[in-house]
C-alpha positions as CSV (number, residue, x, y, z in Angstrom):
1,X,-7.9,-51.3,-15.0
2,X,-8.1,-52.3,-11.5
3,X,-11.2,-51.4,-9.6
4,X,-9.7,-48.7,-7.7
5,X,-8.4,-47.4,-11.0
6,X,-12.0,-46.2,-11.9
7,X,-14.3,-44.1,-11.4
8,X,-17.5,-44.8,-9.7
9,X,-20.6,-44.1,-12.1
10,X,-22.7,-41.4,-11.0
11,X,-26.2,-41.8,-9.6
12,X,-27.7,-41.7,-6.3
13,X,-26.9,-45.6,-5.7
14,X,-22.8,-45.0,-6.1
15,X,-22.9,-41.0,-4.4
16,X,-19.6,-39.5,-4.2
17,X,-19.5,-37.0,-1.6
18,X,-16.2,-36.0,-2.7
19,X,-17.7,-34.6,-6.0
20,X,-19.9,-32.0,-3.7
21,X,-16.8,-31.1,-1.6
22,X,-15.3,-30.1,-5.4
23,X,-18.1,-28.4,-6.7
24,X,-18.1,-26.3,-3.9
25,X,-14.6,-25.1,-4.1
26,X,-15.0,-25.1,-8.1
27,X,-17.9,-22.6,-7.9
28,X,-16.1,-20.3,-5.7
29,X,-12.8,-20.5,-7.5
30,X,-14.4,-20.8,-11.0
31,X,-11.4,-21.8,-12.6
32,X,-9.9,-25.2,-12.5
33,X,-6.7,-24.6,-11.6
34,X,-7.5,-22.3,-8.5
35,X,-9.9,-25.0,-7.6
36,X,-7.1,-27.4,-8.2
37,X,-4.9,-25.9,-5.9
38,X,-7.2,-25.9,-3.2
39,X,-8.1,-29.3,-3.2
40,X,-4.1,-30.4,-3.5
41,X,-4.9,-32.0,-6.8
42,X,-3.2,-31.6,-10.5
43,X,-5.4,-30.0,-13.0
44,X,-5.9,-32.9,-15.2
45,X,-7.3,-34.2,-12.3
46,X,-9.6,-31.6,-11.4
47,X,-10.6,-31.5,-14.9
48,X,-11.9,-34.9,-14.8
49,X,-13.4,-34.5,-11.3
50,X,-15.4,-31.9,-13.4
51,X,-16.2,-33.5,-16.0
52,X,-17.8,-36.6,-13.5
53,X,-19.7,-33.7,-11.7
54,X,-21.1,-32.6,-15.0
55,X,-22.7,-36.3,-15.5
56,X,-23.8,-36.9,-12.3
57,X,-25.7,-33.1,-12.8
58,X,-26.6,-33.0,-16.3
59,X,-25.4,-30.0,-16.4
60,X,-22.4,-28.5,-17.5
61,X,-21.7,-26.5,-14.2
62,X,-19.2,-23.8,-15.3
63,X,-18.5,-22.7,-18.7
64,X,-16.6,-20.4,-21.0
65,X,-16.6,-17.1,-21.5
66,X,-13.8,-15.7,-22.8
67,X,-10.5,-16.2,-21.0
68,X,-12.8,-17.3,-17.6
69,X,-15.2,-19.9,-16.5
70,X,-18.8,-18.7,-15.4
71,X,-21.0,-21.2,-13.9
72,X,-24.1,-21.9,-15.8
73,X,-28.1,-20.7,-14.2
74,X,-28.4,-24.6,-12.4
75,X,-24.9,-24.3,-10.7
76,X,-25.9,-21.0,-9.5
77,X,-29.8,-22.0,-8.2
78,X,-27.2,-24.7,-6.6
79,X,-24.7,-23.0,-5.2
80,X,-25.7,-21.9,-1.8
81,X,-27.2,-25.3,-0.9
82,X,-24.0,-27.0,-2.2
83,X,-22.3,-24.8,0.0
84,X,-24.6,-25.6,3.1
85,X,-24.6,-29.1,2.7
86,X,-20.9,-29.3,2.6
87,X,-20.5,-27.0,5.7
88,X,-23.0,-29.1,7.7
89,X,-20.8,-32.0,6.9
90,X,-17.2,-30.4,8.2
91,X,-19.1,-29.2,11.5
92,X,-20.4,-32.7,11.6
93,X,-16.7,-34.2,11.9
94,X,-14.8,-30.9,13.3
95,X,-17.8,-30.6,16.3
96,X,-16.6,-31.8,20.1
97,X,-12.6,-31.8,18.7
98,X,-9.6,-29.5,18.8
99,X,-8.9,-28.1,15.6
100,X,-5.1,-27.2,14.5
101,X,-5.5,-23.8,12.9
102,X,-2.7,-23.9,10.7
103,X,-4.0,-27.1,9.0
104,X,-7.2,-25.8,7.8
105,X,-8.2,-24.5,4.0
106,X,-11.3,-22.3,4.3
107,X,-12.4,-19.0,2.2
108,X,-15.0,-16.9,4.1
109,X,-17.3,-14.6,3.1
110,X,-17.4,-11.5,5.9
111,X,-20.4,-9.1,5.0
112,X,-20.7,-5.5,6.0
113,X,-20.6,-1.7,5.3
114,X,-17.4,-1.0,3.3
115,X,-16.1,0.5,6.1
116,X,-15.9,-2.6,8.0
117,X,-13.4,-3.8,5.3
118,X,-11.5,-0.4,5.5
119,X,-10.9,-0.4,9.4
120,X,-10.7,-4.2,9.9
121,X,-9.1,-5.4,6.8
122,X,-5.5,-5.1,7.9
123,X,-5.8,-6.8,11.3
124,X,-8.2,-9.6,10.2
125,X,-5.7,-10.6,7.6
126,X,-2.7,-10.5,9.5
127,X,-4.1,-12.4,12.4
128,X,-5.4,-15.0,9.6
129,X,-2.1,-15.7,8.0
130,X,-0.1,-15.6,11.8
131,X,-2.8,-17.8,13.4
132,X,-4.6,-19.7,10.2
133,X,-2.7,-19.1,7.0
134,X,-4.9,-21.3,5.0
135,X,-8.2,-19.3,5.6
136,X,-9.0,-16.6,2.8
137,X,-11.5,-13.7,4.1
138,X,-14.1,-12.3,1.4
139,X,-14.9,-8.8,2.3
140,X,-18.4,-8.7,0.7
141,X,-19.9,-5.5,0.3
142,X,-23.9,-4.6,1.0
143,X,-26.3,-4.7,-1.5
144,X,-28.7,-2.4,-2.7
145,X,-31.1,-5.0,-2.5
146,X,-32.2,-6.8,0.8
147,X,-31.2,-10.7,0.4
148,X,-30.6,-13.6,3.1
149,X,-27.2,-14.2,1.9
150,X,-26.6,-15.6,5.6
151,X,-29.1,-18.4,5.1
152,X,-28.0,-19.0,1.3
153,X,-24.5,-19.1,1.9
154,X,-23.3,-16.1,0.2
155,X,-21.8,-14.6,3.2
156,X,-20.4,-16.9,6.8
157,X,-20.7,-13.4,9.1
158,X,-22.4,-10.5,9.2
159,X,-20.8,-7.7,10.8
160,X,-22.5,-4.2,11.5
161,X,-25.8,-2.7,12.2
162,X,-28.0,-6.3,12.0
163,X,-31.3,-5.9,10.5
164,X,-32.5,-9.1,9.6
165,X,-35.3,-10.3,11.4
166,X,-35.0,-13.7,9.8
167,X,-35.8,-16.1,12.5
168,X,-32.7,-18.4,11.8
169,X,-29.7,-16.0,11.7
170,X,-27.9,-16.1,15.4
171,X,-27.0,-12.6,16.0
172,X,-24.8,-11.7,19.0
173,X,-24.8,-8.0,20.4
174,X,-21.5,-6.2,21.0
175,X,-21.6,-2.6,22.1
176,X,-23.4,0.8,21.1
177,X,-21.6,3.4,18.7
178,X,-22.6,7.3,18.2
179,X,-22.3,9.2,14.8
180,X,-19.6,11.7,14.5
181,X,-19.4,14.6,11.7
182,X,-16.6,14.8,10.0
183,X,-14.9,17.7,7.8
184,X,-11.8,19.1,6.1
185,X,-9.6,20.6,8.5
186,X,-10.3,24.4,8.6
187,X,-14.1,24.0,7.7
188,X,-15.8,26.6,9.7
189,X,-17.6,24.4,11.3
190,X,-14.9,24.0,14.0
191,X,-15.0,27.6,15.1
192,X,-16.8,28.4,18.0
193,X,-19.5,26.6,19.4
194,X,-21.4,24.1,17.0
195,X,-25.7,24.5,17.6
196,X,-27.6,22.6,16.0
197,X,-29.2,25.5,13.8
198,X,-25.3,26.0,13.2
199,X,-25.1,22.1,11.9
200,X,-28.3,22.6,9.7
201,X,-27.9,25.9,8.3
202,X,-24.2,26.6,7.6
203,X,-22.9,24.0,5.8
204,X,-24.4,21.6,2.8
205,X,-24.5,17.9,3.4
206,X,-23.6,14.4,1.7
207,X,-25.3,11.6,3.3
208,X,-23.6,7.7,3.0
209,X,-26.5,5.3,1.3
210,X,-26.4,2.0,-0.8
211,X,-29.9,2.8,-1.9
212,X,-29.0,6.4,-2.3
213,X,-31.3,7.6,0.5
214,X,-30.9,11.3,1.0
215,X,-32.3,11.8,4.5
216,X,-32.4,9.8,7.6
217,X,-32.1,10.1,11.7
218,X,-30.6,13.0,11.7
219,X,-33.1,14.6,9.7
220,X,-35.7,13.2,12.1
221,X,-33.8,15.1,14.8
222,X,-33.3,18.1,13.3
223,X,-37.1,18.0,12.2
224,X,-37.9,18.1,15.8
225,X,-36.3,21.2,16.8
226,X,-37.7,23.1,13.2
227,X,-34.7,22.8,11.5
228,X,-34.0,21.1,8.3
229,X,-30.6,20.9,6.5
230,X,-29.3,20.9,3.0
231,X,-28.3,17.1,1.8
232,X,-26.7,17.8,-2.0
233,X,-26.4,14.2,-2.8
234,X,-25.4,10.7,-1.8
235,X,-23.1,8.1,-2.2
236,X,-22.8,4.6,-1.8
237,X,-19.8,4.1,0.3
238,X,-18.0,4.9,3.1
239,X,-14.6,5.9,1.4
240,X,-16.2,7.8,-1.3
241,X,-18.3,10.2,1.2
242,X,-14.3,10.8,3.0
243,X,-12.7,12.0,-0.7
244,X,-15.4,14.0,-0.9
245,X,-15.7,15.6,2.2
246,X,-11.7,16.3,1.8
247,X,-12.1,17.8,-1.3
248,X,-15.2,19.6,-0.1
249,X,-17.1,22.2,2.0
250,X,-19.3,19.5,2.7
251,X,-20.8,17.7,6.0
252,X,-20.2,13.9,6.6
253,X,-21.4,11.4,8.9
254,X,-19.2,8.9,10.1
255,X,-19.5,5.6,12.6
256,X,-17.2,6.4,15.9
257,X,-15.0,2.9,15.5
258,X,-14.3,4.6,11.6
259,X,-12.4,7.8,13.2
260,X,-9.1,6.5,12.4
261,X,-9.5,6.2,8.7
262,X,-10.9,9.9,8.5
263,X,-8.1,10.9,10.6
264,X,-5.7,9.2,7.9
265,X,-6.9,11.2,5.3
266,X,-6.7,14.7,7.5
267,X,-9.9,14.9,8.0
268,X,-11.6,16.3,11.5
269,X,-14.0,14.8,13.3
270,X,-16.8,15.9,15.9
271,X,-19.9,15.4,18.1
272,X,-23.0,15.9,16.7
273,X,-25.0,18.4,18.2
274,X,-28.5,16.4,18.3
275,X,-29.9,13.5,20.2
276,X,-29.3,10.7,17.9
277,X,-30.1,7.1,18.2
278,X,-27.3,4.7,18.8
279,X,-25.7,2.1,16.3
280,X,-26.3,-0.9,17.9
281,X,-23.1,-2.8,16.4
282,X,-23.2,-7.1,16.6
283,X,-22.6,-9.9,14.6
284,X,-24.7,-12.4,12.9
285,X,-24.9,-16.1,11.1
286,X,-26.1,-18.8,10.1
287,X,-26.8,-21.2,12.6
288,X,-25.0,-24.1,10.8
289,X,-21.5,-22.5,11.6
290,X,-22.9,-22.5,15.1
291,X,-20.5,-25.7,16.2
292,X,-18.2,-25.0,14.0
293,X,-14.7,-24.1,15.9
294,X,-13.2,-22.7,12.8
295,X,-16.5,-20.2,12.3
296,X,-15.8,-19.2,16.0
297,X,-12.4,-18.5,15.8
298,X,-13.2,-16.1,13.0
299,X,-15.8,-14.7,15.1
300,X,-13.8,-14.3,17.9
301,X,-11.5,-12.3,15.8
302,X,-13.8,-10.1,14.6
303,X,-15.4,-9.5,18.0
304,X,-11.9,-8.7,19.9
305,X,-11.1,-6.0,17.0
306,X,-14.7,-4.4,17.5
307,X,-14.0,-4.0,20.9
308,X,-10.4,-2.8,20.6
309,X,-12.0,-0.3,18.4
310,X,-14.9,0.8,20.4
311,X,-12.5,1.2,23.3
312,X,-8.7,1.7,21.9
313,X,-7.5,3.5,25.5
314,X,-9.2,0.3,27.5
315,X,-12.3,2.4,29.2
316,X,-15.5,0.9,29.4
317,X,-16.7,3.6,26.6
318,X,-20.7,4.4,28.8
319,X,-20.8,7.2,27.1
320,X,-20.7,9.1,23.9
């Protein structure tokens, strides 16, 4: 066996940063072959790239479980600094040069409210494949639990109303959006004109929460003219909240740039009647993806459909 026949033993002294460019994409895919296909290698070959991360860890990284492959507690206290390490290193050689779209394999990871997915979904994706067809998007969905998934590497982007105050995420403000209510059509609501005692007292309400919060600014507003309305229960995403209203008497809340998906399912929308505070709407990551040109493209993407959205007839959108 020639020298270039074999493989270099693992340790710190013969590093093969290779094997970490592999582990990466075999603890996203979690399968060999998928990860085999995105490295452009057979399976055999992936298998043994495996099996070489395995030594060099100590670990056996991903493992059985029934028909799949889950990776084991280390690869996953690993994972996001795999993930950061490798990133780091393609920014590193990508930085200061033109990049050919069409020749780049990347999977990101785009977090937001579920709506996000539903409005954006079909434009993101068709741009991707016209412009980069080898770059997968993730639509993550928000947890119930607060977690720096920017800074671990779970998600590339954030996309929505940022809250993080972590001193390390880059977040970029886009525009201002207003709460609408939304109802079946018919719903009495729509007769006459809408008070804000009318809002409170005339129909029940179902409020949008991942942590299945049942009040919130409007209830603040509403408190400050003595009025309080009747919230019957919660739900924990976007879409659910619009079957339900359809199917409902009830009240909704919606984000303005989500109109056209309650319009889809013939649902009505309208101004609420109360002095609400604005959604500030922005982006956010990490700032390793800051040089990165395929990281900007996608945010560039992202940030011309927001817009298009905020302002589909071209206006400047001041007000509500």
């Amino acid at each position: 066996m020639t020298q270039s026949d074999s493989a270099p033993p693992a340790g710190p002294a013969h590093l093969d940063l290779n094997l970490l460019l592999a582990l990466d994409v075999l603890l996203e895919e979690q399968s060999v072959g998928g990860a085999a296909r995105r490295l452009h290698l057979s399976e055999p070959a992936t298998s043994r790239t495996l099996g070489r991360i395995r030594k060099a860890l100590g670990d056996p990284v991903l493992v059985r479980a029934g028909r799949q492959m889950v990776p084991t507690p280390h690869a996953l206290a690993i994972r996001a600094e795999v993930s950061a390490i490798v990133e780091r290193a393609r920014t590193l050689f990508l930085a200061g040069r033109a990049v050919d779209l069409r020749t780049v394999s990347r999977t990101f990871g785009v977090l937001g409210h579920d709506a996000l997915a539903a409005a954006f979904a079909p434009a993101l994706l068709a741009r991707a494949a016209a412009e980069a067809p080898g770059v997968r998007i993730r639509f993550l969905a928000e947890s119930h639990v607060d977690a720096p998934s920017l800074r671990e590497g779970v998600a590339d982007l954030e996309v929505g109303v940022i809250d993080s105050t972590l001193p390390e995420v880059r977040v970029e403000h886009l525009h201002e959006e207003w709460m609408l209510g939304v109802v079946r059509a018919g719903h009495p609501l729509l007769e006459g004109e809408l008070t804000p005692r009318r809002f409170a007292e005339e129909a029940d309400h179902i409020t949008v929460s991942r942590r299945g919060r049942l009040s919130g600014p409007v209830d603040d507003a509403l408190a400050g003219l003595g009025l309080r309305r009747r919230v019957v229960g919660s739900v924990g995403t976007f879409l659910a909240s619009l079957f339900t209203v359809r199917g409902t008497d009830l009240v909704g809340l919606i984000a303005g740039w989500t109109r056209p998906q309650a319009e889809a399912l013939g649902l009505v929308t309208f101004p609420v009647p109360l002095d609400l505070p604005p959604l500030r709407l922005g982006l956010a990551w990490h700032p390793r993806h800051e040089a990165d040109p395929v990281h900007a493209w996608l945010r560039g993407c992202v940030r011309e459909l927001m817009a298009r959205a905020a302002h589909p007839d071209g206006c400047d959108g001041g007000g509500r």
